[in-house]
Structures are given as structure tokens and as C-alpha cells.
mmCIF file of the N, C-alpha and C atoms, coordinates in Angstrom:
data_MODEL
# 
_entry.id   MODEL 
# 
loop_
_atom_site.group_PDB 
_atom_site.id 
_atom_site.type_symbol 
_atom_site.label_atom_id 
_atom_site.label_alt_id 
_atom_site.label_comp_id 
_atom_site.label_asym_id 
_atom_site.label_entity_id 
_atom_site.label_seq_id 
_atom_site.pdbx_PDB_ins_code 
_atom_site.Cartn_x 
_atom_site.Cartn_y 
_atom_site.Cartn_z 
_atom_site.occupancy 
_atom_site.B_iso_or_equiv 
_atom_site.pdbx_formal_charge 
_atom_site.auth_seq_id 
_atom_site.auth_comp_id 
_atom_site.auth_asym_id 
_atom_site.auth_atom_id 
_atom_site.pdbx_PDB_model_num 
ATOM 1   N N  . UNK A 1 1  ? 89.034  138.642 124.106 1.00 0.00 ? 1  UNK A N  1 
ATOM 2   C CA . UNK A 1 1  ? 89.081  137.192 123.950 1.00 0.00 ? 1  UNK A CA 1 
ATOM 3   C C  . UNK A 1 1  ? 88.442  136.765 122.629 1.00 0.00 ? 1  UNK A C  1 
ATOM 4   N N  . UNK A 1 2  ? 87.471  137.442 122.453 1.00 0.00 ? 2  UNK A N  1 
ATOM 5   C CA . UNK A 1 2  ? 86.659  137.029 121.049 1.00 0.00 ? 2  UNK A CA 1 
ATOM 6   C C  . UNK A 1 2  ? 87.428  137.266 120.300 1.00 0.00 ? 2  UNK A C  1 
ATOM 7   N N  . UNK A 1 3  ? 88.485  138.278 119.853 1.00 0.00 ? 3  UNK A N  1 
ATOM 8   C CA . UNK A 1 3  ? 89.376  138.167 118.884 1.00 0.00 ? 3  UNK A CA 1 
ATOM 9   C C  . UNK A 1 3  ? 90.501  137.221 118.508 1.00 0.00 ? 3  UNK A C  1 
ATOM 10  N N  . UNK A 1 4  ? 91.197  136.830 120.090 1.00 0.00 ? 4  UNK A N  1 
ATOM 11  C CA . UNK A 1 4  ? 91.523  136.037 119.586 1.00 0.00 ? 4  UNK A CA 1 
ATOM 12  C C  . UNK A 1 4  ? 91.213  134.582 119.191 1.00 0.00 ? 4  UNK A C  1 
ATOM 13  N N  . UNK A 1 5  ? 89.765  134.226 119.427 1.00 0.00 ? 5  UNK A N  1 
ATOM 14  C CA . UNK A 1 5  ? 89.326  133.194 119.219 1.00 0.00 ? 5  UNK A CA 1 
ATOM 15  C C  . UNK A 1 5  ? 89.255  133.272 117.828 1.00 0.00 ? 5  UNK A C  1 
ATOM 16  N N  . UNK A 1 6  ? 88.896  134.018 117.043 1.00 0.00 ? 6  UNK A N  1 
ATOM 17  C CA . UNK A 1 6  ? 88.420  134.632 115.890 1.00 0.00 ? 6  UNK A CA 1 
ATOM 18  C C  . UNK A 1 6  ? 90.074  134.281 114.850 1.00 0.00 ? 6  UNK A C  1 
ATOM 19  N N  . UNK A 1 7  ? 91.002  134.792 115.626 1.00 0.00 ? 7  UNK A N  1 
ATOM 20  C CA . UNK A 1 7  ? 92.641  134.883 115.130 1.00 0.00 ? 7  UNK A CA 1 
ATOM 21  C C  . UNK A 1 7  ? 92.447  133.357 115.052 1.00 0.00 ? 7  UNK A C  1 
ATOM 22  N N  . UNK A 1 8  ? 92.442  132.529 116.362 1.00 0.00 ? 8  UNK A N  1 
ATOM 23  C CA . UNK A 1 8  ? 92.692  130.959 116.240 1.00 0.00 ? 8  UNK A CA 1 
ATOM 24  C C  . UNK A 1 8  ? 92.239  130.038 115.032 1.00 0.00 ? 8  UNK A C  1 
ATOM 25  N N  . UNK A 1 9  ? 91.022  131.030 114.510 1.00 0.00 ? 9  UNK A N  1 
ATOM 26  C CA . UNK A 1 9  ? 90.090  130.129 113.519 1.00 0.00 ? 9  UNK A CA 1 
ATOM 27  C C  . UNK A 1 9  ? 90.304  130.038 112.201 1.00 0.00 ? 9  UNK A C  1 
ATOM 28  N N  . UNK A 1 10 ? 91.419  131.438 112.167 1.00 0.00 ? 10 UNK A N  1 
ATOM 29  C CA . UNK A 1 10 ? 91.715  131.954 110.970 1.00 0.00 ? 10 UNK A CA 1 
ATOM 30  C C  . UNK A 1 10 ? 93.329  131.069 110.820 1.00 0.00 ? 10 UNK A C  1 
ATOM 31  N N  . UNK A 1 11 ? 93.911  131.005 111.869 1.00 0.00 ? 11 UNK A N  1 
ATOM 32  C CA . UNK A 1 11 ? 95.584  130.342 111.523 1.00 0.00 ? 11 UNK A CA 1 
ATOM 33  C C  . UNK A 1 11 ? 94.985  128.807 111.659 1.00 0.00 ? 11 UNK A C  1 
ATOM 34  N N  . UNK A 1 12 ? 93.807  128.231 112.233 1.00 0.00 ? 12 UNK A N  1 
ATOM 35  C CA . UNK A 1 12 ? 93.899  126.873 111.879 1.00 0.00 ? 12 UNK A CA 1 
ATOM 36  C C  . UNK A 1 12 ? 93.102  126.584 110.661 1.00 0.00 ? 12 UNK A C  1 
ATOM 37  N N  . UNK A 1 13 ? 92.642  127.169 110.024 1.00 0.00 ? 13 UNK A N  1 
ATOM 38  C CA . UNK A 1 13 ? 92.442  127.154 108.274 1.00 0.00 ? 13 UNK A CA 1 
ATOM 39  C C  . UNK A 1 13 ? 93.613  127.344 107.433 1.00 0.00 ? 13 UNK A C  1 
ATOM 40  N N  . UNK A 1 14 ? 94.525  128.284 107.813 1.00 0.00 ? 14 UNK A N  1 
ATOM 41  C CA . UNK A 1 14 ? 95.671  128.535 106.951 1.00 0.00 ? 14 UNK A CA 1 
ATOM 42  C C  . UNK A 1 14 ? 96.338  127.190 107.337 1.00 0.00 ? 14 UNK A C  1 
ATOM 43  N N  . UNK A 1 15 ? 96.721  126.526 108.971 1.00 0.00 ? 15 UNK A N  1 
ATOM 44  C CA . UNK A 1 15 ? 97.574  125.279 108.915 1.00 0.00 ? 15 UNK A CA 1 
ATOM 45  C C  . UNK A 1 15 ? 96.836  124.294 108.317 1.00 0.00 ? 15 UNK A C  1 
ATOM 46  N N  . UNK A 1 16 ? 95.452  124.195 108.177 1.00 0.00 ? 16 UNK A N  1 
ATOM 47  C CA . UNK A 1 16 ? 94.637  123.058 107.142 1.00 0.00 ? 16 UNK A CA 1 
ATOM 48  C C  . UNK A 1 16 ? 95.033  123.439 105.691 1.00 0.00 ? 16 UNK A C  1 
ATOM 49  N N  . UNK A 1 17 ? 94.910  124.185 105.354 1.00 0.00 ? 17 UNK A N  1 
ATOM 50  C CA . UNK A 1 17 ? 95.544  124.767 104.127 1.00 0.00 ? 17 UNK A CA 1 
ATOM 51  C C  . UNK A 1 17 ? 96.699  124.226 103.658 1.00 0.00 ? 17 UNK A C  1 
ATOM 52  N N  . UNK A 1 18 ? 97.994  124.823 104.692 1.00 0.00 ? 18 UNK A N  1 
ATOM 53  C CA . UNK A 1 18 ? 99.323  124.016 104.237 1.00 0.00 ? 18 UNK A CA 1 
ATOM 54  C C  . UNK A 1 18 ? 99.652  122.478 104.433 1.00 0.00 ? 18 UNK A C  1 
ATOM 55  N N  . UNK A 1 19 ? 99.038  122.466 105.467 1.00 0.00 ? 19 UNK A N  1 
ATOM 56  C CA . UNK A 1 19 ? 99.046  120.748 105.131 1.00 0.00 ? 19 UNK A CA 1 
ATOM 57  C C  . UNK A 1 19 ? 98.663  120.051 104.590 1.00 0.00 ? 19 UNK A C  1 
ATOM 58  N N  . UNK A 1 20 ? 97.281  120.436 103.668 1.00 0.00 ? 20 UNK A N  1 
ATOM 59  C CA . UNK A 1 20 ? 96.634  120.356 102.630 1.00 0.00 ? 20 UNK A CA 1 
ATOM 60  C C  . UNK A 1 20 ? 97.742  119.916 101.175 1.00 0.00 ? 20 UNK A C  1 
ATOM 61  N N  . UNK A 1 21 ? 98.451  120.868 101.184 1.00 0.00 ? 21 UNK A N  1 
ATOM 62  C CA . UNK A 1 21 ? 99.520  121.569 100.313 1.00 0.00 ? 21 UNK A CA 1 
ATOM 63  C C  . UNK A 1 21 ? 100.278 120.705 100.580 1.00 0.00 ? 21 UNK A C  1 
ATOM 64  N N  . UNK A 1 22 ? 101.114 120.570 101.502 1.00 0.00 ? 22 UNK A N  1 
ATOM 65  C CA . UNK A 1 22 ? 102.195 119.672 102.158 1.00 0.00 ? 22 UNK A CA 1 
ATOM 66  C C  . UNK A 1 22 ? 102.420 118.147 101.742 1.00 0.00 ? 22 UNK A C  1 
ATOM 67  N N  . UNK A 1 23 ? 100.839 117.351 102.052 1.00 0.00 ? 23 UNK A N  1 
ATOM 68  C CA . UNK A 1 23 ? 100.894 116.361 102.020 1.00 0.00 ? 23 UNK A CA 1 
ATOM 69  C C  . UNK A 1 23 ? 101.110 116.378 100.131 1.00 0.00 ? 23 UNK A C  1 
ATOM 70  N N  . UNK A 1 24 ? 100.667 115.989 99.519  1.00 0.00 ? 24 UNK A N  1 
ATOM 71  C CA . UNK A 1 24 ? 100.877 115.964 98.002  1.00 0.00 ? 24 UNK A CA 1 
ATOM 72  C C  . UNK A 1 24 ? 102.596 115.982 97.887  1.00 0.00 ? 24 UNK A C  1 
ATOM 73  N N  . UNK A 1 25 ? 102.804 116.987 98.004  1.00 0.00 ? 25 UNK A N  1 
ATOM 74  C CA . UNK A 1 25 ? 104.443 117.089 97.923  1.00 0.00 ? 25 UNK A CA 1 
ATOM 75  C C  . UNK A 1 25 ? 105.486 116.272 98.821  1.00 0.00 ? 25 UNK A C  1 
ATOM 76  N N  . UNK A 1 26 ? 105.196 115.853 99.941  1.00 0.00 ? 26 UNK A N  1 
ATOM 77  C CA . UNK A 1 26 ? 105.325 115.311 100.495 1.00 0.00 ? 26 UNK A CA 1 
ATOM 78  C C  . UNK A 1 26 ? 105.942 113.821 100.161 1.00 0.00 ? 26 UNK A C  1 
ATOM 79  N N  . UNK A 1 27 ? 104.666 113.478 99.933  1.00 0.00 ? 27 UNK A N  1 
ATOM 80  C CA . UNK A 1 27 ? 104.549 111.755 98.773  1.00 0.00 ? 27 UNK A CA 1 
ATOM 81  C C  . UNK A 1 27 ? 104.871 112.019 97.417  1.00 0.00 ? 27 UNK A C  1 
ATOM 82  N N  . UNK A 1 28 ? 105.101 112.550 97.112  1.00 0.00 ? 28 UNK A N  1 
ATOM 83  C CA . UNK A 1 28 ? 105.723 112.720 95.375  1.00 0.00 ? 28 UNK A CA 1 
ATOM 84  C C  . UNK A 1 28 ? 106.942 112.830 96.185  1.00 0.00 ? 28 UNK A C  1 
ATOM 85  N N  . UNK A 1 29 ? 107.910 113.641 96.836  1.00 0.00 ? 29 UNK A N  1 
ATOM 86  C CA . UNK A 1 29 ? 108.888 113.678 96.862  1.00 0.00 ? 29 UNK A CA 1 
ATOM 87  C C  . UNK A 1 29 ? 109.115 111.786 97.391  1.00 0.00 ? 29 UNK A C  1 
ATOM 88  N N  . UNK A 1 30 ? 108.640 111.501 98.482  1.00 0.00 ? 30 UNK A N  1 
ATOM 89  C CA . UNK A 1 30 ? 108.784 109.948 98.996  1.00 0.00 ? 30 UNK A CA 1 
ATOM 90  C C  . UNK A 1 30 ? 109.219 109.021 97.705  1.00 0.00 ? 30 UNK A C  1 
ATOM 91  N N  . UNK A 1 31 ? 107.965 109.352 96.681  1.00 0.00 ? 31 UNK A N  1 
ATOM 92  C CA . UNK A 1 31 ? 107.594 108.278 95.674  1.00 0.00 ? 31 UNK A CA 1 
ATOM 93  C C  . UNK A 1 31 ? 108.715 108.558 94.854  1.00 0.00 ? 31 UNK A C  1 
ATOM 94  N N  . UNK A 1 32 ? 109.029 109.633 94.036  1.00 0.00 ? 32 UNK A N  1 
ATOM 95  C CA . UNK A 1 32 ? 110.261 109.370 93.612  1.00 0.00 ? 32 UNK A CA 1 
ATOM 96  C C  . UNK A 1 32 ? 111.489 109.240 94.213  1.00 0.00 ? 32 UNK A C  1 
ATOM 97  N N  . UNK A 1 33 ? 111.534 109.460 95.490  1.00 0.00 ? 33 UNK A N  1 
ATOM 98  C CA . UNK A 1 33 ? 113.174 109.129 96.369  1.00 0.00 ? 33 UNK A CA 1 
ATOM 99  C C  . UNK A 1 33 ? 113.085 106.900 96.188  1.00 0.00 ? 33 UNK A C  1 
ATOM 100 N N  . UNK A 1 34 ? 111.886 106.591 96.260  1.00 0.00 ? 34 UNK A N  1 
ATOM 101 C CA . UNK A 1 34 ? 111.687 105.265 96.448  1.00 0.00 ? 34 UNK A CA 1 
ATOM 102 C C  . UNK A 1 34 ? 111.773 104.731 95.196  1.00 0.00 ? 34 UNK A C  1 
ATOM 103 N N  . UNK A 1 35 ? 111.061 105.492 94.359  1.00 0.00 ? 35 UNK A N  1 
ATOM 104 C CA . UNK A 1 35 ? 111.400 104.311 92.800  1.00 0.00 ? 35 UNK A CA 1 
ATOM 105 C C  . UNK A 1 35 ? 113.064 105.209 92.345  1.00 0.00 ? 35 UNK A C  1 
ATOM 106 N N  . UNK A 1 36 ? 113.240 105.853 92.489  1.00 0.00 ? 36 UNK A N  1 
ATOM 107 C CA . UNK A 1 36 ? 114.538 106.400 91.796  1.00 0.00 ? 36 UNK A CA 1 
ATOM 108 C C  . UNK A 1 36 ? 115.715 105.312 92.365  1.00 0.00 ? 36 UNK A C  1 
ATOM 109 N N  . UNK A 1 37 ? 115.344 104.869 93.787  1.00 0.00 ? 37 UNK A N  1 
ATOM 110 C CA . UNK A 1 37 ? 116.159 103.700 94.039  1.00 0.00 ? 37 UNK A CA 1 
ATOM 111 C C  . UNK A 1 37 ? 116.517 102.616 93.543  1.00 0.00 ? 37 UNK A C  1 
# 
């Protein structure tokens, strides 16, 4: 069990990570779909 608690701690840093990542790109893509209009 301790491992996978250990696993859990490690993939919810990597999904903080990409969403980290995500958001930025995210809104740039928004922002230019909106002014390109």
C-alpha cells in the first residue's frame, strides 16, 4: 500500500505539472482564436 501511495504522489505532481503547462497554452490559443476574429 505504501507504494502505491508513494506512486499517487508522484502522478499527482506530474498532473500539477501538465496542467501547469496546459493552462498557458490553453489561453494563448483562446486569445488568439478571439482577437483573430
Amino acid at each position: 500500500m505504501r507504494f502505491i501511495k508513494h506512486n499517487a504522489k508522484k502522478w499527482y505532481y506530474i498532473g500539477f505539472a501538465a496542467a501547469l503547462a496546459l493552462v498557458p497554452a490553453l489561453t494563448a490559443l483562446a486569445d488568439g482564436g478571439s482577437s483573430s476574429e
